[in-house]
Structure formats: C-alpha cells, structure tokens
C-alpha positions in Angstrom: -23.0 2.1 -86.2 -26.7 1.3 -87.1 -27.6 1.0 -90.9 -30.4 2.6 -92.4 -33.1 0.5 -94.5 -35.2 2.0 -97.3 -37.8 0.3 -99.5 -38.1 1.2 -103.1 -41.0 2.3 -104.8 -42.3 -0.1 -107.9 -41.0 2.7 -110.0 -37.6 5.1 -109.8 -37.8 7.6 -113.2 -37.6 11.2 -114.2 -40.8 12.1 -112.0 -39.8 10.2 -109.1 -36.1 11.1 -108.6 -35.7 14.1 -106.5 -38.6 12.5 -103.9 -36.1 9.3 -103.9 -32.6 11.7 -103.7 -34.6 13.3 -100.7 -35.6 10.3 -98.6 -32.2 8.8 -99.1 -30.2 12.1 -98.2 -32.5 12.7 -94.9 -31.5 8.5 -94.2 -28.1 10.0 -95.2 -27.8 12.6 -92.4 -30.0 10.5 -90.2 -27.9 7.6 -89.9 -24.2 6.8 -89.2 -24.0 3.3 -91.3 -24.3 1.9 -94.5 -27.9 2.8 -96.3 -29.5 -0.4 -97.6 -31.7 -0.4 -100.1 -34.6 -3.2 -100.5 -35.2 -3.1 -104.4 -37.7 -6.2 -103.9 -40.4 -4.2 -105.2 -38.5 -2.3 -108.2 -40.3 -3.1 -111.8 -38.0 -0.5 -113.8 -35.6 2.0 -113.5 -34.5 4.6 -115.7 -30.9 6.8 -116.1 -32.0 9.3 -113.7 -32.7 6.9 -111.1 -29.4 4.9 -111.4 -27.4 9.0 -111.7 -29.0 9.2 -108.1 -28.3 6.2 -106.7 -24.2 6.9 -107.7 -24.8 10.6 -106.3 -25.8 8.3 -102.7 -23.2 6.3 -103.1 -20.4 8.8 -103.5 -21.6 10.9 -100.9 -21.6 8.2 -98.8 -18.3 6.9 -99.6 -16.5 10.2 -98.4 -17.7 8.9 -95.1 -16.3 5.3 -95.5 -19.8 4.3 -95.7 -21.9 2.1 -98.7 -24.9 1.9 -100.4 -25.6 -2.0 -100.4 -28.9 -2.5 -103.6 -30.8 -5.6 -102.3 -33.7 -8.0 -103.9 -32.1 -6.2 -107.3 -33.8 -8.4 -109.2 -31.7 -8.9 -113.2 -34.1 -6.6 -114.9 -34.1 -4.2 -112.5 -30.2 -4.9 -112.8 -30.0 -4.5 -116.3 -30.3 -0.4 -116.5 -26.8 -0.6 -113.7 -25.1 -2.8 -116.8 -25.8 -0.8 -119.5 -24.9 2.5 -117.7 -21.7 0.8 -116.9 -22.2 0.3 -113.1 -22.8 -3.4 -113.1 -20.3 -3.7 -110.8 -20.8 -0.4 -108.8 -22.8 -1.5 -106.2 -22.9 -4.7 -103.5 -25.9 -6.1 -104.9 -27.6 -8.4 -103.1 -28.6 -11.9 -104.2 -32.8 -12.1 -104.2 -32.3 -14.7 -101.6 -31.5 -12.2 -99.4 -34.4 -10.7 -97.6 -34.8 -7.7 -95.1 -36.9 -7.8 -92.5 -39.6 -4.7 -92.3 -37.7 -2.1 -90.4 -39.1 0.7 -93.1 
C-alpha cells in the first residue's frame, strides 16, 4: 500500500479547518496507506485544528491505517500536550525529512 503525503499550511485554525479536514479526507479515500503529514512549515495551531487531526486519525484507524505528524516542530507540539494528545500521534523527529511528493 502507497502512503499519502500532505504538506501543512504555516497556519491550521478556526478559518482554516474544514479546507484542511477536506484535503486530508479526499487523501483519505484516495489512498490505501498511512497519511503523512509534513508539519515543517506549521507556526501555530489551534484546538480546532488538533480536533481534526484526531477526527483523521480515527477514521483512519478503522482501516488499520495511521496518521504519522512529521517536522512537528515542539511549539507546534505543544497545543497536542496541552489537549492531552501528546502522545496521540507518531510524531516525527525534525530530522526527519520528506522528500516533495506534494
């Protein structure tokens, strides 16, 4: 099974949200892998954006599949761990760098 690769915007919030929960859904349905997210870019994140990343993530997980967060960098962690999902997702280390398949 191929994974799916999606870079985030600089920015996941309120406003931004339901374009993000669309993009990811259509890689969703698109693909048959795990969705990995490059999050090399993202400056801040707010609840709304870390409630869709879980809704991703579950959905996915009915379908033995993951949602791997890479280039999380620790404040872009930091709304995850105060939310109480910390732990919730394989985050990747910022060594870790895709190559440009978005």
């Amino acid at each position: 099974m191929e994974d799916a690769y999606y870079r985030l915007q600089r920015v996941v919030d309120l406003e931004s949200a339901g374009t993000l929960r669309a993009e990811l859904l259509s890689l969703v349905n698109a693909s048959q892998g795990d969705v990995i997210v490059d999050c090399v870019q993202l400056e801040f994140i707010d609840s709304i954006g870390v409630a869709v990343f879980g809704q991703i993530r579950r959905l996915l997980a009915v379908h033995d599949r993951n949602l791997q967060l890479m280039n999380l960098s620790p404040r872009a962690h930091r709304p995850f761990e105060l939310l109480g999902h910390g732990d919730y997702f394989e985050a990747g280390s910022t060594s870790h760098q895709l190559d440009d398949r978005s």
